[in-house]
C-alpha positions as CSV (number, residue, x, y, z in Angstrom):
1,X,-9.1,62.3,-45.4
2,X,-11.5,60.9,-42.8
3,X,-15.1,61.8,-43.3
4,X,-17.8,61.8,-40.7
5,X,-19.7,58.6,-41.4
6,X,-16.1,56.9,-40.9
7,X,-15.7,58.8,-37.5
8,X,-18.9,57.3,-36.3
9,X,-18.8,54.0,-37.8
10,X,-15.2,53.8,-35.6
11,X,-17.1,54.8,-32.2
12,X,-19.7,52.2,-33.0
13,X,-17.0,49.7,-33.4
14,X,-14.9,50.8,-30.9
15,X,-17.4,50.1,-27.5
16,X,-17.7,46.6,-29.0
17,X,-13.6,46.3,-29.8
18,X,-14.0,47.4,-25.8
19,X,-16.1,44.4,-25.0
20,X,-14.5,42.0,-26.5
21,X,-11.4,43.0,-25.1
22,X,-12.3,43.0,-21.7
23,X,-13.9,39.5,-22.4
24,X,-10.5,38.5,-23.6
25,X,-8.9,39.7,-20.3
26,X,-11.4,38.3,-18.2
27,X,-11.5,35.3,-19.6
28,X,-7.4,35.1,-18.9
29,X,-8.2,36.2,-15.1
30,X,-10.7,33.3,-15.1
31,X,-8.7,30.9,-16.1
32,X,-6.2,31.2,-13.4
33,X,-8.7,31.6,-10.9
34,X,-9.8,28.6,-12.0
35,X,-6.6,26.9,-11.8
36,X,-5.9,28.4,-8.2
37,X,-8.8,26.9,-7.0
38,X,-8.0,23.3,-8.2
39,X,-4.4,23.8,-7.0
40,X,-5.8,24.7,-3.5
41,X,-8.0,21.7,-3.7
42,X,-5.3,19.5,-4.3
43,X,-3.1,20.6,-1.9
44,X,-5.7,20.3,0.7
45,X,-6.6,16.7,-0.7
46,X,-2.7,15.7,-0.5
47,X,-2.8,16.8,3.0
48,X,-5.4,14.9,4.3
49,X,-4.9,11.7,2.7
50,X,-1.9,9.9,3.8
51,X,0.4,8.8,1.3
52,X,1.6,5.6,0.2
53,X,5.1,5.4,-0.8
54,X,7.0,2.5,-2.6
55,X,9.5,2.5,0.7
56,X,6.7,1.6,2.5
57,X,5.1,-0.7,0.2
58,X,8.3,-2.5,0.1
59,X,9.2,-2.5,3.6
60,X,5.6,-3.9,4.2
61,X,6.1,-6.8,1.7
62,X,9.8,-7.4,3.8
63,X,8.1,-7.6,7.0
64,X,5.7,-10.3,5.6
65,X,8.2,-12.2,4.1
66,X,10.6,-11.7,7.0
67,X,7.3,-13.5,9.5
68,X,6.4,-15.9,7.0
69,X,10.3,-17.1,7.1
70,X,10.2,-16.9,11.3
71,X,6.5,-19.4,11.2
72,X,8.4,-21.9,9.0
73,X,11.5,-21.9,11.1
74,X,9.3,-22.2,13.9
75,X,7.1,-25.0,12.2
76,X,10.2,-26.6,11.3
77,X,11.7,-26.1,14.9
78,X,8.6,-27.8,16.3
79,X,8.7,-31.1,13.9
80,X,12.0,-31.6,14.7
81,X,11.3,-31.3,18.2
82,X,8.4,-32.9,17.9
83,X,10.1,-36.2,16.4
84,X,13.0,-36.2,18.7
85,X,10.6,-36.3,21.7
86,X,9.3,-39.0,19.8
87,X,12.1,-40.8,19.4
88,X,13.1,-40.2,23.0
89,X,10.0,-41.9,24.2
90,X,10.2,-44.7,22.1
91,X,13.8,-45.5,22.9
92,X,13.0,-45.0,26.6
93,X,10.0,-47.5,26.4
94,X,12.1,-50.2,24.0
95,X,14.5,-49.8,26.7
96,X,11.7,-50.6,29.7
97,X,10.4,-53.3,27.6
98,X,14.0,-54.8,27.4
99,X,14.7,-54.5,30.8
100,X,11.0,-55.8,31.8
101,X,12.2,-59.2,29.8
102,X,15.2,-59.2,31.0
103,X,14.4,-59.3,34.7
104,X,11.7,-61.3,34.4
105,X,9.1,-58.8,33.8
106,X,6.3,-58.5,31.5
107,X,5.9,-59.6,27.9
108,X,3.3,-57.5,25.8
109,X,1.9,-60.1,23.4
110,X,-0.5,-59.1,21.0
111,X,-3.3,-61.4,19.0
């Protein structure tokens, strides 16, 4: 049988039961409001910031490699030009010289 002390004692206990339950709840509710808030903020960081991919990481390391290829053809392109013009001059000027002595012409002497 319940007796009247026991009766009280359970009202006293239950407005605090009361308070720690709503503290439980509220905390839950906190919790995700929480984690709402920092899964706004990253979807508002994500789309301000603009991403970076490995695609185009990779394309930009192609593209570099792709001009870096193009200047040494291009470097290579103008030594070899650069030497047959060379060789074209010379040839033409032995050939001046040659036909300088031939006819009579000049004679480059050096001392």
């Amino acid at each position: 049988m319940l007796r009247a002390t026991d009766i009280q004692q359970i009202l006293i206990q239950s407005n605090s039961m009361e308070r720690v339950q709503q503290a439980q709840q509220q905390h839950a509710d906190m919790q995700q409001r929480y984690f709402s808030v920092q899964l706004s903020e990253e979807r508002k960081n994500l789309k301000e910031t603009v991403k970076t991919t490995q695609e185009t990481a990779k394309s930009k390391i192609k593209n570099k490699e792709e001009e870096e290829k193009q200047q040494k053809r291009e470097n290579r392109e103008d030594t070899y030009s650069g030497k047959a013009e060379m060789a074209h001059e010379k040839d033409t000027s032995e050939k001046i010289e040659h036909d300088r002595i031939d006819h009579g012409g000049l004679i480059d002497i050096k001392v």
